[in-house]
MIKERO-723281 format. One record per residue (C-alpha): residue in three letters; residue number from 1; z, y, x. Coordinates in steps of 0.02 Angstrom, whole numbers. Layout:
BEGIN
ATOM   residuo   num        w        v        u
ATOM       Ala   NUM        Z        Y        X
...
END
This chain:
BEGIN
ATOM   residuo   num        w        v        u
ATOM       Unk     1     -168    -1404     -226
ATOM       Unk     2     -124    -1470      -65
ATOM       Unk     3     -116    -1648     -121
ATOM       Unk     4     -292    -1637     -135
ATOM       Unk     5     -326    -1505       23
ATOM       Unk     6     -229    -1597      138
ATOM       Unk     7     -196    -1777       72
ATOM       Unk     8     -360    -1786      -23
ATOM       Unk     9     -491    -1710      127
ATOM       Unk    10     -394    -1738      276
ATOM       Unk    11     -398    -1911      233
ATOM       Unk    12     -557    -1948      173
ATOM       Unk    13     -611    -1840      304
ATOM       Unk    14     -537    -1944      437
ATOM       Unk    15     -587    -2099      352
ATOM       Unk    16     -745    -2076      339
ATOM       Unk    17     -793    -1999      521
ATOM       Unk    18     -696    -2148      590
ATOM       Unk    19     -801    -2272      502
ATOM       Unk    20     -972    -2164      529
ATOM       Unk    21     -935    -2161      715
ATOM       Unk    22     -898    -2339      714
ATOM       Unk    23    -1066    -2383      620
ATOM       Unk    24    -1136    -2277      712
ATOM       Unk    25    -1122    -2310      871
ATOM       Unk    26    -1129    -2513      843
ATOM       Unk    27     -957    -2557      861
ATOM       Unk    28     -864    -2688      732
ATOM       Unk    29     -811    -2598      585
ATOM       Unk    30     -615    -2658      622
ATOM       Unk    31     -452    -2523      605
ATOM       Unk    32     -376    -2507      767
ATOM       Unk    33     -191    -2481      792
ATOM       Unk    34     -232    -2308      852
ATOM       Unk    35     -338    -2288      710
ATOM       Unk    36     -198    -2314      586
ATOM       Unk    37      -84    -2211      688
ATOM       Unk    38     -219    -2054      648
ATOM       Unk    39     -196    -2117      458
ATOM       Unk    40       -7    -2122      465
ATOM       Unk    41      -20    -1936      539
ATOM       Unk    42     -105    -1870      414
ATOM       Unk    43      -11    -1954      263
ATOM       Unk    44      135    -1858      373
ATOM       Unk    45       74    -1710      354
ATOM       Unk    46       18    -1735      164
ATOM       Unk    47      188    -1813       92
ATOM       Unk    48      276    -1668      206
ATOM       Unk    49      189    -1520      148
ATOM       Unk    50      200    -1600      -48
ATOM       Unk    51      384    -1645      -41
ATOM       Unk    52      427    -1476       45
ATOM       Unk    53      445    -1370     -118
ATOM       Unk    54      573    -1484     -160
ATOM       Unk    55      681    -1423      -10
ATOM       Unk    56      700    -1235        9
ATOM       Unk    57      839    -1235      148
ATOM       Unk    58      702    -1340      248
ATOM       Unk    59      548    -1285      193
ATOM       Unk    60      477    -1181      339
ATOM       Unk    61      537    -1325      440
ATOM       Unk    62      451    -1470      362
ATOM       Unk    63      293    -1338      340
ATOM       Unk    64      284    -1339      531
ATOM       Unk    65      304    -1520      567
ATOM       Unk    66      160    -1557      425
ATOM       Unk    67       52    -1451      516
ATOM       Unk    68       74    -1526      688
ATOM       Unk    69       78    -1704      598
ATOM       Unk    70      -96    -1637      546
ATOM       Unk    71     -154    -1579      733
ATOM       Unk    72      -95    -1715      786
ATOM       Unk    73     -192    -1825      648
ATOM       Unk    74     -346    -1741      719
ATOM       Unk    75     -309    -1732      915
ATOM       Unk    76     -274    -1938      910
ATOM       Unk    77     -456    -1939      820
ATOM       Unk    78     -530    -1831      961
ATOM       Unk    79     -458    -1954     1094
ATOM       Unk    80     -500    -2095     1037
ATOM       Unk    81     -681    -2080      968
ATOM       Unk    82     -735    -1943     1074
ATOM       Unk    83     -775    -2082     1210
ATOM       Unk    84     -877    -2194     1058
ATOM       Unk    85     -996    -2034     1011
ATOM       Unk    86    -1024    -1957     1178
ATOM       Unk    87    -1052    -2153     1257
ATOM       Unk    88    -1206    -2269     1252
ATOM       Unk    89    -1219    -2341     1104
ATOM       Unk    90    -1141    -2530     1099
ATOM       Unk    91    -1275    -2664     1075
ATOM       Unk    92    -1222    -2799      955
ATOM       Unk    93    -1288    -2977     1008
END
């Protein structure tokens, strides 16, 4: 189950509002380092939470470091493409 909540959505999730807002607001549809840093995040968080089961001496441990891998997934996305959707919209020549 969360394989799919948080592997599954969060990434798709994150995939496709980074690729909307890029469309979107007429910027090349490229993967910036940052960008891939949000993706890394969030696989974090996903193999974390999966793999933590497996460890019951460290399972409330790696439970709390998925979930801040996750906000942190999500904060990087708000920092980065805030700017692109509140902005003008880029004009492609």
């Amino acid at each position: 189950m969360h394989a799919w909540t948080v592997g599954a959505i969060g990434l798709m999730t994150l995939g496709v509002t980074t690729r909307a807002t890029r469309g979107h607001t007429g910027l090349d549809l490229t993967t910036s380092t940052w960008t891939m840093a949000i993706y890394g995040a969030m696989t974090a968080a996903a193999l974390l939470r999966i793999t933590a089961g497996a460890f019951p001496q460290s399972y409330m441990v790696m439970l709390e470091v998925a979930g801040a891998a996750w906000i942190v997934a999500f904060t990087m996305f708000l920092f980065e493409y805030a700017p692109m959707l509140l902005g003008p919209r880029a004009e492609r020549t």
